[in-house]
C-alpha positions as MATLAB code, in Angstrom:
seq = 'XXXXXXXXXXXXXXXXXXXXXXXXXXXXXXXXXXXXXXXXXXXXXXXXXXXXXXXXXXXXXXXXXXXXXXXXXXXXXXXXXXXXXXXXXXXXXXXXXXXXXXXXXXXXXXXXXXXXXXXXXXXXXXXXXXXXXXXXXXXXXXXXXXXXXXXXXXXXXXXXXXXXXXXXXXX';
ca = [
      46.829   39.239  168.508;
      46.011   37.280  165.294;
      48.121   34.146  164.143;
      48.372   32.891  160.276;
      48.342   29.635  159.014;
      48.669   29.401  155.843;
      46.397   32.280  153.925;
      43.884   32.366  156.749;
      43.442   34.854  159.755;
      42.620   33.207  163.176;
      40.884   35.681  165.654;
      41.856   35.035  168.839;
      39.462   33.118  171.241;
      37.409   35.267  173.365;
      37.727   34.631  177.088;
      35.899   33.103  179.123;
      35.809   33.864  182.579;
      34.016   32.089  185.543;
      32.980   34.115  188.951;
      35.853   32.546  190.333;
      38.707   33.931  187.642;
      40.665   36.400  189.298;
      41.447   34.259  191.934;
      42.646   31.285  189.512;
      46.105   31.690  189.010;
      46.508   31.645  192.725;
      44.714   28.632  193.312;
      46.657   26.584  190.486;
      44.408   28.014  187.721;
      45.357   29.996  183.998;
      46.061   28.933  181.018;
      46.970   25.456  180.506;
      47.232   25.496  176.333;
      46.623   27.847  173.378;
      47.363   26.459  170.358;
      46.696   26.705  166.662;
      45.712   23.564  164.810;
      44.962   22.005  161.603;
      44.509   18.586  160.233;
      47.628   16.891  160.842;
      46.976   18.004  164.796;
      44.249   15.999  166.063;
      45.741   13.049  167.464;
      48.856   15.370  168.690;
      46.357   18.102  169.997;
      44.099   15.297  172.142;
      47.002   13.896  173.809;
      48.479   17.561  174.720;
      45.135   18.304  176.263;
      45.223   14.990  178.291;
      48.913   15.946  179.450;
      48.185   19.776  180.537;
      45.511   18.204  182.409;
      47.059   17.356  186.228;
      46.475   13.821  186.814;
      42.909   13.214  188.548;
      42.275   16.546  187.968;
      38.659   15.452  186.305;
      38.608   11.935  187.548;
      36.905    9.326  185.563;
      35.437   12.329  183.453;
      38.781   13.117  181.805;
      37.882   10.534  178.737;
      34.659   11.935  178.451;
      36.174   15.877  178.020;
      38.542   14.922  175.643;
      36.177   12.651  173.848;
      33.992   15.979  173.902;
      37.415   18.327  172.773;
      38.338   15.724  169.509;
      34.524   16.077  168.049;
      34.882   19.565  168.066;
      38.364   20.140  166.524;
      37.302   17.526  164.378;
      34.162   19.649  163.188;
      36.604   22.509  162.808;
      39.188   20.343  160.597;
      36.122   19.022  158.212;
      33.646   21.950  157.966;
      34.941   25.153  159.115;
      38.550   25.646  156.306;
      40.633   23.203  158.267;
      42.284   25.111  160.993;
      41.309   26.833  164.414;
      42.895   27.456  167.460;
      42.263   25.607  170.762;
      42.564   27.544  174.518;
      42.396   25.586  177.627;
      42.019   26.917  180.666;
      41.493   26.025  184.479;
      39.655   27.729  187.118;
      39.383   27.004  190.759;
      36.201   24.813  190.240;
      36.195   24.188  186.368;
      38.096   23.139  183.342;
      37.493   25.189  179.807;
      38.649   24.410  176.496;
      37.446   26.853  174.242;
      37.547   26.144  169.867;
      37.640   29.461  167.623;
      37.790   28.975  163.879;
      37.366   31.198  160.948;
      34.624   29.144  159.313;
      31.913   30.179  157.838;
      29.377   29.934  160.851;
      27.212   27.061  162.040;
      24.310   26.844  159.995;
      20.928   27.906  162.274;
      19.576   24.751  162.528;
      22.377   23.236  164.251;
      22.542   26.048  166.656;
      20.393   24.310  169.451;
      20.812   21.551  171.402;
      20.802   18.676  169.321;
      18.337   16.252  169.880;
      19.737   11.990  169.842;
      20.691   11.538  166.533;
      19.533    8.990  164.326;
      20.719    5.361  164.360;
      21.951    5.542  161.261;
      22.316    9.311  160.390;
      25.167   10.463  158.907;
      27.321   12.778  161.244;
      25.529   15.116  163.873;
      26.880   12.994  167.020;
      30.059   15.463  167.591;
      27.776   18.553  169.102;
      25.148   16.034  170.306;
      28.221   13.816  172.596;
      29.521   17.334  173.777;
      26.184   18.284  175.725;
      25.989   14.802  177.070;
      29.884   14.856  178.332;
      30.331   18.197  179.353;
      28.533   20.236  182.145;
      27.853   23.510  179.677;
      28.469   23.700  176.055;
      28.419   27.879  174.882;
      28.400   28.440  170.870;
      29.393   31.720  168.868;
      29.189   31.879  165.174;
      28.429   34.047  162.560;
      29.702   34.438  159.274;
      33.290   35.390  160.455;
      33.344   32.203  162.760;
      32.604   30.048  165.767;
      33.877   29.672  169.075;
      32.960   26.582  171.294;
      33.272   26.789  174.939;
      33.100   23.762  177.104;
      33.075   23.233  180.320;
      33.919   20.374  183.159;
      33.445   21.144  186.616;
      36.629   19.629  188.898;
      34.818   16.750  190.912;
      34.683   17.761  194.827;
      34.232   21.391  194.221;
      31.953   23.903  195.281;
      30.836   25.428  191.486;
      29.459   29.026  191.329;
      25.814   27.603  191.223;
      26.723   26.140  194.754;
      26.710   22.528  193.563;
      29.464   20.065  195.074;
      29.497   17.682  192.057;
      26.263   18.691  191.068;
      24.822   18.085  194.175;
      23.424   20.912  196.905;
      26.693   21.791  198.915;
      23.971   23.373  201.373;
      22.963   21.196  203.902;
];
């Protein structure tokens, strides 16, 4: 399904599925948000992602995702045409938001993980605080768009890698 705003086409976010999906939606999991935003939605947008979120779901981590959610809307409001759409989700052992816009793609350099930016650079920290914040950062993009996926393990679970908060849960 494709949603307008204004002139522009937003393709729908592709999913993004953990080993433990299918069993999700019994264990409290789904869809927690999918919403189209533009400009006037940041502010509105963070604090809807901090309320979908149970309380304590992600611990003292929480600030840190949505810290991690606003740079990346905010890259989509200032250089991909203003608008994109925003899908959170929640698994049995992780949380995903995942950012699809209709921009023009991410320029190749920027397409690796960023390296500490510069004291005094200008821009470059939104990508760059993502990787530090979030336990995996996936990019898209092309010409037709990017898609952001990020990802927060719940603290005190057992993650598909067998980690218990990114420890060995064996032993």
């Amino acid at each position: 399904m494709e949603e307008t705003v204004g002139q522009e086409m937003l393709r729908p976010a592709p999913g993004r599925e953990s080993p433990d999906a299918s069993s999700s939606q019994a264990k409290g999991g789904g869809d927690l948000l999918d919403r189209v935003f533009g400009r006037a939605d940041i502010t509105v947008l963070r604090h809807e992602v901090i309320q979908r979120l149970a309380p304590g779901l992600l611990g003292d981590r929480l600030d840190g995702f949505v810290l991690a959610v606003n740079e990346v809307i905010t890259n989509v409001v200032l250089h991909a045409g203003g608008s994109g759409r925003l899908r959170l989700t929640r698994t049995a052992t992780a949380v995903w938001c995942t950012v699809t816009d209709s921009g023009p793609g991410i320029p190749e350099e920027y397409q690796r993980p960023p390296t500490v930016p510069e004291a005094f650079e200008d821009g470059g920290r939104g990508i760059w605080l993502a990787y530090q914040l979030c336990d995996e950062v996936t990019m898209a993009t092309g010409p037709i768009g990017t898609t952001i996926g990020l990802r927060m393990d719940i603290p005190g679970r057992i993650t598909a890698s067998g980690l218990l908060d990114g420890v060995s849960a064996a032993g």
